[in-house]
N, C-alpha and C positions, 0 to 999 in steps of 0.2 A: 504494500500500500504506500502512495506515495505519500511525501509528506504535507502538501498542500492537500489532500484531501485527510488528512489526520485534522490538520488544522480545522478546516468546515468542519467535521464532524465535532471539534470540540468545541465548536463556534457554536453548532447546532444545538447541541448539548446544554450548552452554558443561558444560551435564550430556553431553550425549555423549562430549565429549572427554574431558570431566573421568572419567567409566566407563570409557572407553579406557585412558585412562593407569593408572589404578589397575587394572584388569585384567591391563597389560601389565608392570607392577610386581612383582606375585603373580606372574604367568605364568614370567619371569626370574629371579625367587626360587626360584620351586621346578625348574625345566628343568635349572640351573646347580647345584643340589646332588647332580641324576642323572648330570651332566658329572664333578663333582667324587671322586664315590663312584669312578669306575676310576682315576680319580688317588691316590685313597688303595687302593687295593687293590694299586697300585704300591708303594707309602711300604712297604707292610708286609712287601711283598716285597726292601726291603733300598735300594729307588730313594729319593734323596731331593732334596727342591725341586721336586716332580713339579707343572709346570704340568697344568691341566686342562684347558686349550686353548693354542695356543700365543701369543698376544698377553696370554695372564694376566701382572701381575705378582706372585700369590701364590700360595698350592700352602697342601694340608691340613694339619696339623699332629697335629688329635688329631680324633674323633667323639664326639658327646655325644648320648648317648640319655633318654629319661625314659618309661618301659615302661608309666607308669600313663596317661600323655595318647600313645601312639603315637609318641612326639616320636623322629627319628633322623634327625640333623644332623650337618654335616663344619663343623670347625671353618678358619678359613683363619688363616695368619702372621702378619695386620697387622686393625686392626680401620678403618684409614682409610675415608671415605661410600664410594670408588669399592669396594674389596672388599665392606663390609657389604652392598652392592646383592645380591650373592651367596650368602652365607652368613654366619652369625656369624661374628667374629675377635675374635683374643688380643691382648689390651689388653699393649704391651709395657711394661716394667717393674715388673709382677706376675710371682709364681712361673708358671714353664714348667708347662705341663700333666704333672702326675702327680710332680713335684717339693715338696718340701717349703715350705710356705708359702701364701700365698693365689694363687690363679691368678682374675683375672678375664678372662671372654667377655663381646663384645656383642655386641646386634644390635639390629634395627629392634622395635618397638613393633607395628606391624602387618603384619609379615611371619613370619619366625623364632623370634622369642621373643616372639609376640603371648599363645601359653600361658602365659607365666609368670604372667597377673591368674588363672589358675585353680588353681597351685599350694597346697599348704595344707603346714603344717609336717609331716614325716614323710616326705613326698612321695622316692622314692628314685630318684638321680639316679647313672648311670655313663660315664664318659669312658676314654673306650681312648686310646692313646698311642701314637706312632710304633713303639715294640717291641712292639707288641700285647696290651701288659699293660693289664688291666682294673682301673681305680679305682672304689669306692664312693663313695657320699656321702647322705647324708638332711639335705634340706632343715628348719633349722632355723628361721629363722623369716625376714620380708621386710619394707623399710623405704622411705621413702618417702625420701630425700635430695637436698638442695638444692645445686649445684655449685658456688654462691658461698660457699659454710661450711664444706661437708662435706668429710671424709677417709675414705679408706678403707685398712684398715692393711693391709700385703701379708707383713708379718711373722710368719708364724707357727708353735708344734714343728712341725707337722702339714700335712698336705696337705689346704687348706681352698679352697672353692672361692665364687665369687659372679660369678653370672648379674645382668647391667648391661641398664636399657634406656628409654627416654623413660618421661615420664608427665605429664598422663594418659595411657591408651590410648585411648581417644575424642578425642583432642583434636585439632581441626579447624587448628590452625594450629602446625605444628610448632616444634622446636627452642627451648621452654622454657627454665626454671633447672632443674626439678625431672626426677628419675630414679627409676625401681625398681630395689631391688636385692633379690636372692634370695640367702641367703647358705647354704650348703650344711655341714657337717661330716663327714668319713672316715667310713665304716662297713666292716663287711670282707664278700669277696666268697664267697660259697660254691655251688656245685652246685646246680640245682634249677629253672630256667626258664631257657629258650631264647630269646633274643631275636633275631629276625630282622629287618634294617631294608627301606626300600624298591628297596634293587637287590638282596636275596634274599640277603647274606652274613649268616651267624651272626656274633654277634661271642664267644659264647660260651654255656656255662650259668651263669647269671646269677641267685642271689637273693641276697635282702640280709642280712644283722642285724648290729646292734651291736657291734662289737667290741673299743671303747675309749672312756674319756671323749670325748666331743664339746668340744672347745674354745671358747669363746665367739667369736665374732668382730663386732669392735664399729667403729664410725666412731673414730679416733681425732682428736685436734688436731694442727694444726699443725707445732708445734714438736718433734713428736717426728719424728723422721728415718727411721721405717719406713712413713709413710703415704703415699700417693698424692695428692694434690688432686682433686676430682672434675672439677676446672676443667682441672685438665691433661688429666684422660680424654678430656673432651670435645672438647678442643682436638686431641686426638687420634683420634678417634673419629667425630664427626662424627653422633651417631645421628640419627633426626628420631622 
């Protein structure tokens, strides 16, 4: 066998696995948010730290929907690479979901929150909470931030929220400096549209509008004692 055709076949080879694996990536992404959807149906029912399987070690926390991309997602406890394999997770040391303050999620780049490169400011975003109350939010606008510089402030009056996640999204070789981030502010919830996710639970009647100033929410420095390091997110987080 010659050696140019040793080569194509390792060529061959190398694409195949490489389609495999990233197939089986998606595949596990999304099976394991269908696992997790009866584990929060528990939560709401009063259970709480509801594994999703029993060798889990995290359980749902809160569900984040976005009505205009289909998006409807179980958030999990800890945002560590082994849960985000799963689902998005709650970056700890940001406000609790539905809490006053900034609450950050991450997740993967090309799995979970691979929609966030299609969001556009307005974009209305709602997060249910372990007592089954319903949060708003409209997306206000989205930044590109570097984890050797950047801050992100968690201090806020308000219940503000910001979706975390690699960047590029095309980028072929993960675990960069740089991150997207979608930063979200309150809107209030009223009457008027149904949202239904993919294991058939309402979570309510659901539409948006305005209900109060929108907050700014900015990177802040360093030195002020409400921010996060983007370095420690990551250190925590693990996204690729």
């Amino acid at each position: 066998m010659s050696v140019r055709r040793v080569l194509v076949l390792c060529l061959v080879a190398a694409g195949t696995w490489q389609f495999g694996s990233g197939l089986y990536i998606h595949l596990k992404a999304k099976l394991a948010q269908h696992l997790i959807a009866s584990a929060w149906s528990r939560s709401l029912q009063g259970e709480r730290e509801v594994r999703p399987w029993p060798w889990a070690d995290t359980w749902p926390i809160a569900r984040l929907l976005v009505p205009a991309q289909g998006v409807d997602l179980y958030v999990l406890a800890d945002a560590s690479g082994r849960s985000l394999a799963f689902g998005p997770g709650y970056v700890s040391g940001s406000a609790a979901p539905g809490t006053v303050g900034n609450t950050i999620i991450a997740a993967h780049r090309d799995t979970h929150f691979r929609f966030l490169r299609w969001l556009t400011p307005g974009t209305r975003i709602v997060v249910q909470t372990l007592d089954g109350a319903l949060h708003g939010y409209e997306m206000s606008a989205a930044a590109i931030v570097d984890v050797r510089r950047d801050y992100l402030e968690v201090q806020s009056a308000q219940q503000t929220l910001t979706l975390l996640t690699c960047y590029p999204f095309d980028a072929i070789v993960p675990g960069g400096p740089l991150r997207y981030a979608v930063f979200a502010n309150p809107v209030g919830l009223t009457g008027g549209l149904l949202v239904a996710g993919h294991d058939g639970v309402p979570v309510g009647e659901v539409a948006l509008r305005i209900a109060f100033p929108r907050p700014d929410v900015q990177l802040v420095e360093r030195r002020q004692s409400v921010a996060i390091g983007l370095a420690d997110v990551v250190h925590q987080v693990a996204i690729q």
